[in-house]
C-alpha positions as CSV (number, residue, x, y, z in Angstrom):
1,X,213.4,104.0,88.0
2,X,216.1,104.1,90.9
3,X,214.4,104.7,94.1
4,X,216.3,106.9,96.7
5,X,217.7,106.2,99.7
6,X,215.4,108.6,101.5
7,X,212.1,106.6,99.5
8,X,213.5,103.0,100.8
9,X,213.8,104.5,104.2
10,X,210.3,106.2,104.3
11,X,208.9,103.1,102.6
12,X,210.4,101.0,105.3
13,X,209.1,103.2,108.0
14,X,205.6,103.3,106.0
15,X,205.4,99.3,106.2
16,X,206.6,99.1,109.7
17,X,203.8,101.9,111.1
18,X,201.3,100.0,108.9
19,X,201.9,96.7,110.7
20,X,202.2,97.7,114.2
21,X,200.5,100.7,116.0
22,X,203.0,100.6,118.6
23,X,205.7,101.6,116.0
24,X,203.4,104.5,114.3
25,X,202.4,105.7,117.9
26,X,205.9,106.1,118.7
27,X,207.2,107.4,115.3
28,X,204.5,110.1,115.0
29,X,204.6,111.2,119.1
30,X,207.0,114.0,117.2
31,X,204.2,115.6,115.4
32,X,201.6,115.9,118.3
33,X,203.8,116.7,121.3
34,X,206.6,119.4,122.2
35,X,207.8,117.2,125.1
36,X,210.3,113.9,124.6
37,X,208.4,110.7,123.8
38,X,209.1,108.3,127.1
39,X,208.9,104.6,126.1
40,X,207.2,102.8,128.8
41,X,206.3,99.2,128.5
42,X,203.3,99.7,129.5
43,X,202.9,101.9,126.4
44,X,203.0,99.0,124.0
45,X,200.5,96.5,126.4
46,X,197.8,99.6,125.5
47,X,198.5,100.0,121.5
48,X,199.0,96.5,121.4
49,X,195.5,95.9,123.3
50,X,194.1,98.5,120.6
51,X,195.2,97.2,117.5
52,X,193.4,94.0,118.7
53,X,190.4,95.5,118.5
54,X,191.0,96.8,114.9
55,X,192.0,93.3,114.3
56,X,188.7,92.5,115.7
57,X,189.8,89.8,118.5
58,X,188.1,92.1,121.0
59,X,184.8,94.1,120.9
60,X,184.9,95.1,124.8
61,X,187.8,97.0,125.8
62,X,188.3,98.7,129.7
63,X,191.5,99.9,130.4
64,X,192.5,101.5,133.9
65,X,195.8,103.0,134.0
66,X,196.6,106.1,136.6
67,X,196.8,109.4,134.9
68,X,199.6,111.2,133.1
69,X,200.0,108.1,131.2
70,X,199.7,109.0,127.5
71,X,196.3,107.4,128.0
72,X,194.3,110.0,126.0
73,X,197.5,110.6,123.6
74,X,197.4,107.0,122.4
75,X,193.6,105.9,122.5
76,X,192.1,109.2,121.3
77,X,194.4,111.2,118.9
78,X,196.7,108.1,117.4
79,X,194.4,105.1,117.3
80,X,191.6,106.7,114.8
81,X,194.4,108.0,112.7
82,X,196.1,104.8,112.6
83,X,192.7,103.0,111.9
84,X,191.8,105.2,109.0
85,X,195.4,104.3,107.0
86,X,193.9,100.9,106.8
87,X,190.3,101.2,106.7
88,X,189.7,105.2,105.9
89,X,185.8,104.2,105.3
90,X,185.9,103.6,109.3
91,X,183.4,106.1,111.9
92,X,184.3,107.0,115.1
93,X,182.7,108.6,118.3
94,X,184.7,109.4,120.8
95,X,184.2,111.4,124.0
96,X,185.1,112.7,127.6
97,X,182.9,113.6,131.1
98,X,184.0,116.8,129.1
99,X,183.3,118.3,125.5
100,X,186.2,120.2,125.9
101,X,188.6,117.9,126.7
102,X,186.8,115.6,123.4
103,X,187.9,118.1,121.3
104,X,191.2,118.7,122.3
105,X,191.6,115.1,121.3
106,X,190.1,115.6,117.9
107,X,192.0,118.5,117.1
108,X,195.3,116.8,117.8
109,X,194.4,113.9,115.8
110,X,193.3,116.5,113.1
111,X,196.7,118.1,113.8
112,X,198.7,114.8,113.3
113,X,197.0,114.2,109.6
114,X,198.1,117.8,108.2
115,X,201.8,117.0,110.1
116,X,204.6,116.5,107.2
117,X,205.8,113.3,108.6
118,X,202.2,112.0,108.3
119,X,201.5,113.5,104.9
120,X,204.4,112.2,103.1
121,X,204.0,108.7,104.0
122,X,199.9,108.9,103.4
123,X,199.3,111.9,102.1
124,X,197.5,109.6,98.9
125,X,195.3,107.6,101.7
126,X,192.7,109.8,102.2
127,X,191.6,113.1,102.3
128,X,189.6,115.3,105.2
129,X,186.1,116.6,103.1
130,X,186.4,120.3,102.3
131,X,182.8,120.6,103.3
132,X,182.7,118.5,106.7
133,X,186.1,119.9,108.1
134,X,184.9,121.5,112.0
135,X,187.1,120.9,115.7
136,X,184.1,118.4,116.4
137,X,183.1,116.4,113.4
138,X,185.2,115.7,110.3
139,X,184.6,113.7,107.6
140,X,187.2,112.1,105.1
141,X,186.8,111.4,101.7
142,X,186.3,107.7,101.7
143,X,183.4,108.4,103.6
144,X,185.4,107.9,106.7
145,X,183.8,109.8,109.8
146,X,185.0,111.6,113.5
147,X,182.4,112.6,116.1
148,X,183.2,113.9,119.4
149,X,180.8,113.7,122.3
150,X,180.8,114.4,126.2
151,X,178.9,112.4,128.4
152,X,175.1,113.0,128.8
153,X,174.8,115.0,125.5
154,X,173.3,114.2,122.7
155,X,174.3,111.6,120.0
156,X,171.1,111.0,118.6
157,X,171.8,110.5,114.7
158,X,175.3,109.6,114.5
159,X,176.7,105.8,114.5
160,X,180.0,104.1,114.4
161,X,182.4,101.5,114.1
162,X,184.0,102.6,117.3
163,X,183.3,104.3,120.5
164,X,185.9,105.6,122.2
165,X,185.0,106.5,125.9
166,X,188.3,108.5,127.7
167,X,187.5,109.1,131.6
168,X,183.7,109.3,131.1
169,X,183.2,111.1,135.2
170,X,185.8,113.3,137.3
171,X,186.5,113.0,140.5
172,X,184.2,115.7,142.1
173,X,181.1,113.8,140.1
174,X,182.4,109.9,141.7
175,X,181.4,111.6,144.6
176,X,177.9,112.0,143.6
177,X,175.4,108.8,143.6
178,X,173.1,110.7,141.2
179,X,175.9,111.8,139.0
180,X,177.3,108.1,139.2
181,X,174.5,106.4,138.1
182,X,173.1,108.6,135.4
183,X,176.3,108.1,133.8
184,X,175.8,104.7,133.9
185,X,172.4,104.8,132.4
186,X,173.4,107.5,130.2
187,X,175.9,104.8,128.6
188,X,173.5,101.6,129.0
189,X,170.5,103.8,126.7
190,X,172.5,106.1,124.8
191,X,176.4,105.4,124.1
192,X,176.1,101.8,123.7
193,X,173.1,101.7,121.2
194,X,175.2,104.2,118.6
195,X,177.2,101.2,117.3
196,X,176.3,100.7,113.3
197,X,176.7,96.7,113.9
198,X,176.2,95.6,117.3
199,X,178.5,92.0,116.5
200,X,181.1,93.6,115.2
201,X,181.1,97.0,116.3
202,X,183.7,98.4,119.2
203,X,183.7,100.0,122.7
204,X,186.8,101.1,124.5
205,X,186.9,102.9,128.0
206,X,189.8,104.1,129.4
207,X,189.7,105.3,132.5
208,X,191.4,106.0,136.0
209,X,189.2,104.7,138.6
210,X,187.5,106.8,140.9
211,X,184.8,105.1,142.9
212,X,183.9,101.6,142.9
213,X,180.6,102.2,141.0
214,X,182.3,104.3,138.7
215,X,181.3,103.1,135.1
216,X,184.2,100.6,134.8
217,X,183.0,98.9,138.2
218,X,179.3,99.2,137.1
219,X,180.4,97.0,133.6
220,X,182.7,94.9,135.1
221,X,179.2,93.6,138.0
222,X,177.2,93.4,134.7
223,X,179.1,91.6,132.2
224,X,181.9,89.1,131.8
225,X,182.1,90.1,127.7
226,X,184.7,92.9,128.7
227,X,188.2,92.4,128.0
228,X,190.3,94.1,131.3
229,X,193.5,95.7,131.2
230,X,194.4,96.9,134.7
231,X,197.4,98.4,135.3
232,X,198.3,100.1,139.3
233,X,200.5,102.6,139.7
234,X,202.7,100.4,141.9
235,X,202.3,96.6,141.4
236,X,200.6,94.5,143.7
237,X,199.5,91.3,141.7
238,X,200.0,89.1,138.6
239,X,198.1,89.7,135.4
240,X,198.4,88.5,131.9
241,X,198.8,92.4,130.8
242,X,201.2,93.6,133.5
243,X,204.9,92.8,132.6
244,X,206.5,93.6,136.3
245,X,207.4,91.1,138.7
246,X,208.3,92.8,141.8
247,X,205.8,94.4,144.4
248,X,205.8,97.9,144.3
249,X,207.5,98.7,141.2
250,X,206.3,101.7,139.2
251,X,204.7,101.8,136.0
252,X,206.5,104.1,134.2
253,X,210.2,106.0,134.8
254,X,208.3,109.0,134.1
255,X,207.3,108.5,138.2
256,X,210.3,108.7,140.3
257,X,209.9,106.9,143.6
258,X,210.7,110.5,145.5
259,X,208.5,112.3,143.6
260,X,206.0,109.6,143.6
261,X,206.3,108.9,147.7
262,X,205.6,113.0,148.1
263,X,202.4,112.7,145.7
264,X,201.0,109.6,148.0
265,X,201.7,111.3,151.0
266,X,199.8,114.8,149.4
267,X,196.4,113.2,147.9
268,X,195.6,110.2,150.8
269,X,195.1,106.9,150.6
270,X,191.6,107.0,148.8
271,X,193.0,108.9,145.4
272,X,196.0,106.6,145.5
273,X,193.7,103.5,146.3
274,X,191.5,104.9,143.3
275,X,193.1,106.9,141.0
276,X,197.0,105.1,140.7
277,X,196.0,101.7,142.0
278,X,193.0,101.3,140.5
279,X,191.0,100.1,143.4
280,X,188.7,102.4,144.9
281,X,189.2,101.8,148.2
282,X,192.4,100.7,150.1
283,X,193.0,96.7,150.1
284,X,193.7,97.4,153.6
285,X,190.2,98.9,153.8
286,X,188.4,102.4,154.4
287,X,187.3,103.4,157.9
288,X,187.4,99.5,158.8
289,X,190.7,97.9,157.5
290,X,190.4,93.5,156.1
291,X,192.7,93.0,159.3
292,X,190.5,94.4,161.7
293,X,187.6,91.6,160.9
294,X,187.2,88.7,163.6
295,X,186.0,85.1,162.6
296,X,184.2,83.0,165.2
297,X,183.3,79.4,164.8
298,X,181.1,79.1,167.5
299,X,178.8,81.1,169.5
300,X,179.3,81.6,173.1
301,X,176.9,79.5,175.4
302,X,176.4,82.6,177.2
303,X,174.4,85.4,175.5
304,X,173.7,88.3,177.4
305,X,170.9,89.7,174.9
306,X,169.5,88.9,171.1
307,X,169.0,91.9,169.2
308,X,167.6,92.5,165.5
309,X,168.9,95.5,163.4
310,X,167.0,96.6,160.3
311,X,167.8,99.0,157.8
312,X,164.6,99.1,155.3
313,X,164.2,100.2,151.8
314,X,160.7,99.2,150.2
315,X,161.7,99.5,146.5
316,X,163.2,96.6,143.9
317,X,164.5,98.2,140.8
318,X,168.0,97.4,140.0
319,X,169.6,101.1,141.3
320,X,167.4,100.4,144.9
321,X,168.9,99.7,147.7
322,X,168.7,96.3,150.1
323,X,166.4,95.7,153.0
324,X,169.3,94.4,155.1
325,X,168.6,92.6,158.6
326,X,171.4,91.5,160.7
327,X,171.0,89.6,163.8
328,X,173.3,90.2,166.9
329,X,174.7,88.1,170.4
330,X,175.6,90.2,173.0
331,X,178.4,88.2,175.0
332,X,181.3,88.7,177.5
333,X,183.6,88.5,174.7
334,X,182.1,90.9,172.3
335,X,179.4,91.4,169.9
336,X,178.6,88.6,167.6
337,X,176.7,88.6,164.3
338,X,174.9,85.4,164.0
339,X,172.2,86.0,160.8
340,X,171.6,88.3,158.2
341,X,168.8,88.8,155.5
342,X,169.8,90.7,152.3
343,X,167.5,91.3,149.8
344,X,165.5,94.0,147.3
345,X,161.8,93.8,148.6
346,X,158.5,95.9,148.9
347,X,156.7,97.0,152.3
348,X,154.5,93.4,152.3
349,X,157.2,91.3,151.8
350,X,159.4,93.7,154.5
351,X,156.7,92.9,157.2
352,X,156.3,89.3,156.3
353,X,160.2,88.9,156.8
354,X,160.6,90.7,159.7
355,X,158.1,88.6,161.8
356,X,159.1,85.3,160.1
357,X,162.8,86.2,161.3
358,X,161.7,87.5,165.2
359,X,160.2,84.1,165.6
360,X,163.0,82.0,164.1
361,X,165.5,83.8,166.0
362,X,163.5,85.5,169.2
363,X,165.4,88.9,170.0
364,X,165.4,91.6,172.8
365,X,164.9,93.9,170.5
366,X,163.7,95.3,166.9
367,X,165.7,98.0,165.7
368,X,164.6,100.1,162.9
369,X,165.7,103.7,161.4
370,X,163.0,105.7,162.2
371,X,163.1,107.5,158.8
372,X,161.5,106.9,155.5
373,X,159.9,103.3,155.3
374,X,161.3,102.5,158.5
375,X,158.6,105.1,160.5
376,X,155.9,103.5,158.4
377,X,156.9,99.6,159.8
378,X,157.7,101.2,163.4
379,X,154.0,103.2,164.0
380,X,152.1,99.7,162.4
381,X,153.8,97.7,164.5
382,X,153.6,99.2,167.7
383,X,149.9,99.6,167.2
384,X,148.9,96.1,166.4
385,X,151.6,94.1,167.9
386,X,153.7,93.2,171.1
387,X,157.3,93.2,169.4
388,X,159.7,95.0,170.9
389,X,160.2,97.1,168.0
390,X,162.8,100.1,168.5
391,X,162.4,102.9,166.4
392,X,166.5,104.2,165.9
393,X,166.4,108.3,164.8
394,X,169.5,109.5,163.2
395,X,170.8,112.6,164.8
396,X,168.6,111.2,168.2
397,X,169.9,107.7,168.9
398,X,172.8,107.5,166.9
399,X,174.7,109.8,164.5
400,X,173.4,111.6,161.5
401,X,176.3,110.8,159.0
402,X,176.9,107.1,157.7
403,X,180.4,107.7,158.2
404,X,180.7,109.3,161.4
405,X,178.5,106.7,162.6
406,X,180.8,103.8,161.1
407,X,183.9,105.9,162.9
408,X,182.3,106.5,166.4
409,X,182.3,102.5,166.3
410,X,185.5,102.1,164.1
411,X,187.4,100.9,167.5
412,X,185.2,97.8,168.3
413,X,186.3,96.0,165.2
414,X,189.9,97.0,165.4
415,X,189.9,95.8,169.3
416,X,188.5,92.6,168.1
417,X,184.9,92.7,169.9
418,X,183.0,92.5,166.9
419,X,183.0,88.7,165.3
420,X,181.2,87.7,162.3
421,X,180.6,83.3,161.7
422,X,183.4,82.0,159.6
423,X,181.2,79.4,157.6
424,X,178.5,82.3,156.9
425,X,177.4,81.9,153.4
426,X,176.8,85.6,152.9
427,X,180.3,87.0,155.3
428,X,182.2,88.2,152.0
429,X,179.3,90.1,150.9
430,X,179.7,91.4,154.7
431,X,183.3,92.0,154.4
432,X,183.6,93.8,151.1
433,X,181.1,95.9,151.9
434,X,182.3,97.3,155.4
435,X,185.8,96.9,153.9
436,X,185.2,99.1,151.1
437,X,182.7,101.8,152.6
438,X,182.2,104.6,152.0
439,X,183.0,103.5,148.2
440,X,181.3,100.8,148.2
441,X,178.5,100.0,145.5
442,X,175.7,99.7,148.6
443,X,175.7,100.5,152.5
444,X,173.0,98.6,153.6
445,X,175.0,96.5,155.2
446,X,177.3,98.9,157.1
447,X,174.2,101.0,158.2
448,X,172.4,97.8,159.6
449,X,175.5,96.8,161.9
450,X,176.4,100.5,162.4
451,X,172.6,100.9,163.9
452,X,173.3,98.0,166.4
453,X,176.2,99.1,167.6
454,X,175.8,102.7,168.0
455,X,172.9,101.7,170.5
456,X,175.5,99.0,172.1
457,X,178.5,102.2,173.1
458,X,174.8,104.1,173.9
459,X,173.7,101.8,176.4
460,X,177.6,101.0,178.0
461,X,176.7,97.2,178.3
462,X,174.0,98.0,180.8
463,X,171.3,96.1,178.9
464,X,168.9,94.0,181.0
465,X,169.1,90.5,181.4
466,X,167.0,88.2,179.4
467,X,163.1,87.4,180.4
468,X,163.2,83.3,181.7
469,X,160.1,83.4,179.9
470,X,162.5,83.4,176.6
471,X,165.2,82.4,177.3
472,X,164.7,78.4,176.2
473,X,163.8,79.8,173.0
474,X,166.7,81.6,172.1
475,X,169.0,78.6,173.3
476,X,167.2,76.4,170.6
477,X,166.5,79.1,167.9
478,X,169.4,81.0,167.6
479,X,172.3,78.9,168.2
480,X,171.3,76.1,165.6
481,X,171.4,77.8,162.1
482,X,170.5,76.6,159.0
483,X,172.5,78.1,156.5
């Protein structure tokens, strides 16, 4: 039997779509998409990082890439197709923040295995079931199955091979600690435990960031087992995905650096930190930038006061906030902070620290946010004690708003008058956070330091002078430290 030139050709293309799921992405972009398929380089880095995972050399998969992207294109409509030509038996769940935008997907794909191209190369592969055929579930006739989902509903019932997770929160919900985090535990209780073999079964997210305790930044602090593809709108560092060399080059032609320069200028530097660089806050930081933060190596022999500033929270689970302490130096030359204590604890252990710490470093003062379990530690302690406890009232002594509290003081650290110990075991933890605030993971720290020196530009310097009755102590407790 003489085989056509037309069969050769389609067999050709058949073998070559089989093999790669770059190729069939690109072949079959015809048959889901009115618009002109763009090759990008980047294109090929995300099928290539998927057909690993059919291949099963990776069971973890994140991959952040800004929008407009073909992101949902290639992980959502192409890669189940593509799967079920080699293993039609395979299941799939795959879902958005979204069941609208889910389906959409699922329709596509459904629209890319009725397509002529597609039928006449696989049209014998499988069928879709006659009797399982909906926008939201299908079925094939190898037993093959496609479920779509949206974040927080249910998926009780249904399993899989592979879950397919396409911008799990939007950008209005990133904004929203309680919307954050029940995403997060949605995913850690429900998503995860859908997988038929937990060994061998597959997770990808793909996802623009948003917030840096988004879902990708809440894996990535939990678990090294995640493979991570990261890829900036503009590049700014080597990685073993990104194929660019010069910084600031655009991912894709389909971003002209006109168009792309009015855009930046249009959203702020938060969405492009987040959403096309995939950091989700500015390297050069939020309200205080990296360059703004002063190193000291030694404390100034003259200290004009000592002062404590607390910002309490009296429960440990693993969403709770820190009980964060940090210890100040009031000198000529600016504020400096000598000690902090960072850690998850209850009320007993609160009060235990907080008079452990006044005695290893005596202090001026004891200040404490005079709200929530900070009025509980303020009214006990003024009853039975003689610390010079301070209670610090939002909206009273200082600012209501986190923010414009960090703002109102934003011009001591970029003047240089607020110094932080170069050799400090826990300064990074201090850095990131200020750095990174307001989308940073915690603000414990930031509200501690904010508390202190609110009351420093309340005051004007015009603190008084320290009791001689103290004054040896502090010179022998507080400038040796043991860290």
């Amino acid at each position: 039997m003489q085989i056509s030139q037309r069969g050769i050709l389609d067999a050709t293309e058949k073998a070559l779509c089989e093999k790669s799921f770059y190729h069939f992405f690109k072949i079959g972009w015809k048959s889901v998409d009115s618009d002109e398929f763009v090759d990008d380089w980047h294109i090929k880095v995300l099928c290539d990082s998927l057909q690993s995972i059919f291949e099963g050399k990776v069971t973890r998969l994140i991959i952040n890439i800004p929008p407009r992207c073909s992101k949902s294109t290639i992980t959502c409509v192409f890669f189940p197709v593509w799967c079920w030509i080699k293993r039609p038996q395979m299941k799939f769940l795959t879902g958005s923040h979204t069941r609208d935008l889910s389906t959409r997907d699922t329709v596509k794909s459904r629209y890319l295995m009725q397509s002529p191209w597609f039928c006449n190369l696989w049209g014998n592969a499988f069928k879709l079931s006659s009797d399982q055929n909906q926008k939201t579930y299908y079925t094939n006739t190898d037993m093959g199955a496609r479920y779509c989902y949206s974040v927080g509903g249910g998926i009780t019932g249904t399993g899989a091979d592979i879950i397919l997770l396409d911008d799990p929160i939007d950008s209005q919900g990133a904004n929203s600690q309680k919307i954050r985090e029940g995403v997060n535990l949605w995913f850690d209780e429900a998503l995860s435990t859908r997988l038929n073999s937990q060994k061998s079964g597959c997770i990808i997210l793909i996802m623009q960031r948003l917030h840096s305790n988004d879902l990708t930044g809440y894996l990535l602090s939990k678990s090294k087992e995640w493979e991570h593809i990261c890829l900036p709108m503009r590049f700014e560092s080597k990685s073993p995905y990104d194929k660019r060399k010069k910084i600031g080059q655009i991912l894709s032609k389909r971003f002209p650096e006109k168009y792309l320069k009015k855009y930046e200028k249009r959203v702020g530097r938060y969405v492009v930190a987040s959403q096309l660089q995939q950091r989700p806050s500015p390297r050069e930081g939020g309200i205080v930038k990296s360059d703004w933060i002063d190193k000291y190596s030694v404390l100034p022999s003259k200290v004009l006061s000592y002062e404590w500033s607390w910002d309490s929270a009296i429960k440990t689970g693993k969403n709770n906030d820190y009980t964060v302490g940090t210890y100040w130096a009031e000198c000529d030359s600016g504020y400096y902070l000598v000690d902090m204590f960072r850690k998850k604890v209850e009320y007993p252990e609160f009060k235990k620290r907080l008079e452990s710490l006044y005695y290893k470093h005596v202090s001026n003062a004891i200040l404490v946010e005079d709200k929530s379990s900070g009025q509980q530690i303020i009214q006990e302690y003024k009853r039975r004690t003689r610390l010079p406890i301070i209670g610090m009232m939002p909206g009273r002594d200082m600012l209501s708003s986190k923010e414009e509290r960090l703002i109102q003081v934003s011009d001591l650290f970029e003047s240089g008058v607020v110094k932080f110990p170069e050799k400090a075991p826990w300064l990074e933890d201090v850095i990131d956070e200020l750095t990174n605030f307001p989308n940073a993971q915690h603000d414990d720290i930031v509200d501690s330091i904010s508390q202190y020196l609110s009351r420093r530009i309340r005051k004007m310097r015009n603190s008084k002078p320290l009791g001689d009755d103290i004054q040896d102590d502090l010179k022998t407790k507080s400038n040796s430290l043991d860290w």
